[in-house]
C-alpha positions as CSV (number, residue, x, y, z in Angstrom):
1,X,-73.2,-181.2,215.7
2,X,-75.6,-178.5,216.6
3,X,-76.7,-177.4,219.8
4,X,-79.2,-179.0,221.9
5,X,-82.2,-176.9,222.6
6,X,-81.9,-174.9,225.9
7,X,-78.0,-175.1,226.2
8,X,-76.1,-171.9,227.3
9,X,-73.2,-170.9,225.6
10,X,-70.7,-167.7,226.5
11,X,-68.6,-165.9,224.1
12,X,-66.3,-163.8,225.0
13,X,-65.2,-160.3,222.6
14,X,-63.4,-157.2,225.6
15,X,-60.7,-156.3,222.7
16,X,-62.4,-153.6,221.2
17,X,-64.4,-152.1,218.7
18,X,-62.3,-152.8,215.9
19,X,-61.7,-156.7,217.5
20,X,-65.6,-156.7,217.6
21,X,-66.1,-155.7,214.1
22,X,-64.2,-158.4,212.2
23,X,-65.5,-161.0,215.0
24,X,-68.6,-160.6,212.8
25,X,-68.0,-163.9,210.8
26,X,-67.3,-165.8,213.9
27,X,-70.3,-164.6,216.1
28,X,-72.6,-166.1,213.1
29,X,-70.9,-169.4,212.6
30,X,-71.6,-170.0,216.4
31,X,-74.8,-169.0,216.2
32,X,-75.1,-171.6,213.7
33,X,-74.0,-174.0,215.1
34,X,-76.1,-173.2,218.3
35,X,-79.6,-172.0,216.9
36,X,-81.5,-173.6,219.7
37,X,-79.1,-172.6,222.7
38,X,-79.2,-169.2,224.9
39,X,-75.7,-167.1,224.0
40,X,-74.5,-164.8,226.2
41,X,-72.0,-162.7,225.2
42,X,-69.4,-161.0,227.7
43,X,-67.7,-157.7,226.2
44,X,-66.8,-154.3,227.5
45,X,-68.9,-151.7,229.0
46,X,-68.4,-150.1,225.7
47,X,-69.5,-152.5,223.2
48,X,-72.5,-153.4,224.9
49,X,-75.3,-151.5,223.0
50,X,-74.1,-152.1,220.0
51,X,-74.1,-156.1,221.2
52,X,-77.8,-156.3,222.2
53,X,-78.8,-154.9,218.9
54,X,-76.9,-157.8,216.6
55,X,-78.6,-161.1,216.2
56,X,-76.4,-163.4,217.3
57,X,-76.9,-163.1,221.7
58,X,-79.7,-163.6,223.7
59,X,-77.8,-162.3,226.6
60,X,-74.9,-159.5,227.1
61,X,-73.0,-158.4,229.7
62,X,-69.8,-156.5,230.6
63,X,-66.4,-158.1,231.8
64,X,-65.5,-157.2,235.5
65,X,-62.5,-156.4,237.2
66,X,-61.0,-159.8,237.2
67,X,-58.0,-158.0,239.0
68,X,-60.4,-157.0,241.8
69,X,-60.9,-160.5,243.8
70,X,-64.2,-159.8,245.2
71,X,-66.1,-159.1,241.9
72,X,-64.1,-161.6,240.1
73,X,-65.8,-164.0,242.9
74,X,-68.9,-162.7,242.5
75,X,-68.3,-163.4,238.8
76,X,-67.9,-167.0,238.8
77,X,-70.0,-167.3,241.0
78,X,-72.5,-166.3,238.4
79,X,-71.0,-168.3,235.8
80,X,-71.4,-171.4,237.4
81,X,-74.6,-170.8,238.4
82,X,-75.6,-170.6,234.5
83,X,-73.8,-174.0,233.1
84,X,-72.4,-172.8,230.7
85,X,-71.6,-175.9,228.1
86,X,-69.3,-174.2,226.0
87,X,-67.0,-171.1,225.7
88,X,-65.9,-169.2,222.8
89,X,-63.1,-166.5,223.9
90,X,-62.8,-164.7,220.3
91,X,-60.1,-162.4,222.4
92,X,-57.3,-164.5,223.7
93,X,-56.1,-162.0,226.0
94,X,-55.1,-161.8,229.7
95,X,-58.8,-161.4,231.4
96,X,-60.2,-164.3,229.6
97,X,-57.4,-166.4,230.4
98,X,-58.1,-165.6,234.0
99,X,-61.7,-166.3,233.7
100,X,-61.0,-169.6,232.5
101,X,-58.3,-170.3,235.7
102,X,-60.4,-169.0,238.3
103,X,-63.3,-171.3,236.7
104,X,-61.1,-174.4,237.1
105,X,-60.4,-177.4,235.7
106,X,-64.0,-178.8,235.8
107,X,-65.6,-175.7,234.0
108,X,-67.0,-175.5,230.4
109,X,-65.3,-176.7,227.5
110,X,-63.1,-174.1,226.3
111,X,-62.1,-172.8,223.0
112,X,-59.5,-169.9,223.0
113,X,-58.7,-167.8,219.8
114,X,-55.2,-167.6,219.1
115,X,-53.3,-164.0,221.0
116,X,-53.1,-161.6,218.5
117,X,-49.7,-160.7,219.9
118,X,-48.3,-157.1,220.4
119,X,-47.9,-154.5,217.8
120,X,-45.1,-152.8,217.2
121,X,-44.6,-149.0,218.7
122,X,-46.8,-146.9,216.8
123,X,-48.4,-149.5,214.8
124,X,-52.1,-150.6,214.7
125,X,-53.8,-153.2,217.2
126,X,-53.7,-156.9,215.9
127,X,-56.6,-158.8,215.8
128,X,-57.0,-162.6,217.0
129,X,-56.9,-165.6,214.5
130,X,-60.2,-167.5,214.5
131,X,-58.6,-170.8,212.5
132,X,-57.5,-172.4,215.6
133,X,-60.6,-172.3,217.4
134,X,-62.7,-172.9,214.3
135,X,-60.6,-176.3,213.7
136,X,-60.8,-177.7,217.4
137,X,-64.7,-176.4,217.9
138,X,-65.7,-177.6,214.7
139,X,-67.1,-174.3,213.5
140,X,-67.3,-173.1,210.0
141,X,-66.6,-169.8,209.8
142,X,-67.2,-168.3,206.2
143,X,-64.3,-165.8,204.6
144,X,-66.4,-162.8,204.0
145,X,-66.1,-159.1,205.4
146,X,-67.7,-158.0,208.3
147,X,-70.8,-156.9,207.3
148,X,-72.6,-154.9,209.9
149,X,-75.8,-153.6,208.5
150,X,-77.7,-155.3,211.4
151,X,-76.7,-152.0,213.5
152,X,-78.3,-149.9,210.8
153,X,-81.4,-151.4,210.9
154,X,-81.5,-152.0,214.2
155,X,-82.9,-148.7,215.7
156,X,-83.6,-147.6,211.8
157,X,-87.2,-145.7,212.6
158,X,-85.1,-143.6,216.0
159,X,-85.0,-139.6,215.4
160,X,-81.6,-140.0,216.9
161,X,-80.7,-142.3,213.9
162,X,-81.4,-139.8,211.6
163,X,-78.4,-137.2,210.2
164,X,-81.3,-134.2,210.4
165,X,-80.9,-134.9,214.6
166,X,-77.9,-133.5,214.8
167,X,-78.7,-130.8,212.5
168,X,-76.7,-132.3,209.6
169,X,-78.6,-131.3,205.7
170,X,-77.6,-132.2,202.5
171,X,-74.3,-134.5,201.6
172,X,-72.1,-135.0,204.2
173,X,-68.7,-136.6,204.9
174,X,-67.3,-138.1,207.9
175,X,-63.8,-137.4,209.5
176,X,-62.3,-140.2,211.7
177,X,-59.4,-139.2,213.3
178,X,-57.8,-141.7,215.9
179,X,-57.4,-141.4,219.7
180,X,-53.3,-141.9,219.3
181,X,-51.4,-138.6,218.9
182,X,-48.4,-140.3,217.3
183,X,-50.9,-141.9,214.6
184,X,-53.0,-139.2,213.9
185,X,-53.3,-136.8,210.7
186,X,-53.0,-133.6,212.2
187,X,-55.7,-131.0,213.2
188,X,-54.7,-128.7,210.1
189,X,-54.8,-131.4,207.7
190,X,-58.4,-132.3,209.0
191,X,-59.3,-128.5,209.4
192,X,-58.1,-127.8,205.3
193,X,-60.1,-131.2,204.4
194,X,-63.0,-129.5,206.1
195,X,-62.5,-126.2,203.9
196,X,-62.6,-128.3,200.7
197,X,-65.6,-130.1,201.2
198,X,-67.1,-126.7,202.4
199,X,-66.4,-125.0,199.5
200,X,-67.7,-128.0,197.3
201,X,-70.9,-128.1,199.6
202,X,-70.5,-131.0,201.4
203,X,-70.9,-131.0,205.1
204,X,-68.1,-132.2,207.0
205,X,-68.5,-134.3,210.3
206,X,-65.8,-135.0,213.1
207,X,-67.4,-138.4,215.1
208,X,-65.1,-140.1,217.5
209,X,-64.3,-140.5,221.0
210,X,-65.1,-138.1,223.8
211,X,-61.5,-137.6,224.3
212,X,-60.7,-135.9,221.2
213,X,-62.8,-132.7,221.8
214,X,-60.3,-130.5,222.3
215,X,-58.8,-131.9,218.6
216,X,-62.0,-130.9,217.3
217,X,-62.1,-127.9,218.6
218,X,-58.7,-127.0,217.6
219,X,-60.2,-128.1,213.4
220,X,-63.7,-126.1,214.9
221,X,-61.4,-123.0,215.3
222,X,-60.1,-123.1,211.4
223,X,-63.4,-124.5,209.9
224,X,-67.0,-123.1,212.0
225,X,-68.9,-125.2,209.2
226,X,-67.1,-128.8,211.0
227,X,-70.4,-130.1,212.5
228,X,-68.3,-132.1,215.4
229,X,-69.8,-135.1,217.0
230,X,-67.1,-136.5,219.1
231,X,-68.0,-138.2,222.4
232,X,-72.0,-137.8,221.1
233,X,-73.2,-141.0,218.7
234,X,-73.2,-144.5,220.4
235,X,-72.0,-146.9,217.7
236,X,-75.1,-147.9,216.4
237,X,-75.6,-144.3,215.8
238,X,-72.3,-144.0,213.8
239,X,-73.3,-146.6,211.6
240,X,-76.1,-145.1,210.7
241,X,-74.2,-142.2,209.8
242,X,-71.2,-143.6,207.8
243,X,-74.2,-145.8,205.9
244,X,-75.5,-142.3,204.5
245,X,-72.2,-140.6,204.3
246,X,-70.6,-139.8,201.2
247,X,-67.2,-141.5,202.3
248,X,-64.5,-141.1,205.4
249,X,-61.0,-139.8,206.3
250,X,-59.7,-141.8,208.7
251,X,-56.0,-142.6,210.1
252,X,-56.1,-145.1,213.0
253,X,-59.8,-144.9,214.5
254,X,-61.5,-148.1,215.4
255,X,-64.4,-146.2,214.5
256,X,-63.0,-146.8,211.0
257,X,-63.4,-150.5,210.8
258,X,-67.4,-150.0,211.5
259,X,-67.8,-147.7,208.9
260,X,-65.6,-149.7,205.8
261,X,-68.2,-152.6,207.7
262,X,-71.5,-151.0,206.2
263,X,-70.4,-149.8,203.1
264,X,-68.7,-146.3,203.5
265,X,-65.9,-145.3,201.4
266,X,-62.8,-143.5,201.9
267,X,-59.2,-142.6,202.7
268,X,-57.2,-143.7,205.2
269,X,-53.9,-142.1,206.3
270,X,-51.1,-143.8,207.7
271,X,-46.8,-143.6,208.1
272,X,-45.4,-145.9,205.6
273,X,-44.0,-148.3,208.2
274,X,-47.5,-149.3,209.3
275,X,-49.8,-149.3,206.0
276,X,-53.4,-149.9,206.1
277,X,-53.8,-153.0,204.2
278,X,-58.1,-154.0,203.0
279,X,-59.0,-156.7,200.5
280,X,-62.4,-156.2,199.2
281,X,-63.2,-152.3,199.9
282,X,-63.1,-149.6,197.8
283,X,-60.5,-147.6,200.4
284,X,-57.1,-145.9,198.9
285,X,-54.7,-145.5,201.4
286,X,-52.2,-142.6,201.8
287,X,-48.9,-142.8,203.2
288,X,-46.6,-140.3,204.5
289,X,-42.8,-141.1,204.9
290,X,-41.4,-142.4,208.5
291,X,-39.0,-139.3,210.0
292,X,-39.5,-136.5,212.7
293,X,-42.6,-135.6,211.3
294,X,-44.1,-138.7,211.2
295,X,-46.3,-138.4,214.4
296,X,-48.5,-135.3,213.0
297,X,-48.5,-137.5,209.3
298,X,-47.9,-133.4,208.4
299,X,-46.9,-134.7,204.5
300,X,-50.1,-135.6,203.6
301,X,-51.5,-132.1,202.4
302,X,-55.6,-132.2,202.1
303,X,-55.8,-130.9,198.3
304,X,-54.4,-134.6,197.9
305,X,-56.5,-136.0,200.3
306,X,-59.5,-133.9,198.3
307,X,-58.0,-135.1,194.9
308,X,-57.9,-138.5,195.9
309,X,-61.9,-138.5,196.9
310,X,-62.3,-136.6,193.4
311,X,-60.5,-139.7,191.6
312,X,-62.5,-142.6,193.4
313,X,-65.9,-141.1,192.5
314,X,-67.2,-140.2,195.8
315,X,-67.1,-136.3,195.5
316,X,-70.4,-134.9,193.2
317,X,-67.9,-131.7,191.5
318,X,-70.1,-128.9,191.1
319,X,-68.0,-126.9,187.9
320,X,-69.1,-123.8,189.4
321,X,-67.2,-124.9,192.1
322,X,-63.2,-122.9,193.5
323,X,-60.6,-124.4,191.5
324,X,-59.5,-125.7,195.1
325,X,-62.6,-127.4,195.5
326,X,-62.6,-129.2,192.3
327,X,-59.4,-131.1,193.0
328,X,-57.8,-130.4,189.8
């Protein structure tokens, strides 16, 4: 049954950016079934730009402390204030769990994705399962990729949406590397991936977190062309980027997951024992074998990496190109 005009409903998304991307299909089934009603979203501090710029909330705002007693008081406080009818909690972890106790046992009705349990040492997050909450709410959520080109189009007419703002001309491809040492290519493999696109004419671009600036300055120091970005787009600016990009190298970045989500292109590089697996994506994954070297993924040599791109179309070979560049 659909909303009632002027209900308030809260959904819940704190798992991260990657958790946030393939809630896509579930944010738009609830707005469905809720057209008329005022949805707030709670998520991280992190995700909230990127939330006020989708279509599916009227209202976001970040999860507090609910370890600190006082501004998880305040908190509920505040929920109960807005009557909340429903509750989506798309996470299923420990802070919404907590929410929902401290709002007691006379609160909103409550539907709670399934945990997405922990991953194994050195493997990637899990994501929740929807199907359990879709069954019990009564929501139809459609099976289709996330497709983010909302946050594209969003802030499409900014200066700082364009490439040319952060002095970036001509074709350009994007290098993702992950925050995790232990499931990250290494610097050198990024830093000879960088030469080849160089040599081929293709600018290359480090984005990422802020905390892997001294990763790209270590790649800075073997390739000055690397125009390196980390800590310096939002997410809504790194969609607009991987939309225009030629394609991405990526290993374990969440980052990753928004860039397959508006139609970027790529390689992704993982150890064998935790493969990246995509249905519907034009994405060729490259493994490297699990042993002492498996932390660096120091097997994986660029030409292959370069080759690879060459084979799946997405690097323009120009003949008077170095051999090296051409992939052969």
């Amino acid at each position: 049954m659909l909303g009632r005009k002027n209900s308030n409903i809260l959904v819940i998304k704190t798992d991260g950016l990657s958790g946030f991307v393939a809630a896509d299909a579930a944010f738009e089934a609830i707005r469905q079934e809720h057209p008329h009603a005022k949805i707030s979203l709670l998520t991280t501090q992190g995700l909230q730009r990127i939330a006020r710029a989708s279509p599916y909330f009227d209202q976001v705002a970040g999860m507090p402390n609910m370890r600190d007693s006082e501004a998880r008081k305040e908190f509920v406080r505040q929920l109960k204030a807005a009557k909340f009818e429903k509750v989506y909690d798309l996470s299923g972890d420990d802070a919404a769990r907590r929410l929902k106790g401290a709002l007691g046992m006379f609160g909103p009705k409550w539907f709670s994705a399934e945990p997405s349990g922990r991953a194994g040492k050195g493997a990637a997050p899990k994501t929740p399962s929807f199907d359990r909450l879709a069954e019990s709410a009564g929501l139809s959520i459609g099976d289709r990729l996330p497709d983010l080109s909302w946050a594209v189009t969003a802030r499409k007419d900014s200066a700082n949406m364009q490439p040319s703002w952060y002095g970036i001309s001509g074709p350009f491809g994007l290098l993702l590397p992950g925050e995790a040492p232990e499931r990250r290519w290494s610097a050198a493999g990024y830093a000879g991936l960088a030469k080849e696109m160089s040599q081929a004419g293709i600018m290359p671009v480090l984005a990422g977190a802020k905390s892997l600036h001294n990763f790209g300055d270590e790649i800075s120091h073997e390739t000055p062309q690397l125009v390196d970005l980390t800590g310096k787009t939002d997410h809504l600016q790194l969609a607009a980027l991987a939309r225009e990009a030629l394609f991405f190298v990526s290993d374990s970045a969440e980052e990753m997951q928004l860039a397959l989500s508006v139609g970027c292109e790529g390689v992704v590089i993982r150890p064998a024992s935790d493969p990246f697996e995509t249905v519907g994506r034009h994405v060729v994954t490259m493994t490297a074998a699990d042993g002492p070297r498996n932390g660096a993924l120091g097997q994986v040599e660029p030409v292959f990496v370069w080759r690879t791109l060459n084979n799946m179309g997405l690097v323009p070979v120009d003949d008077d190109a170095p051999l090296s560049a051409q992939a052969r």
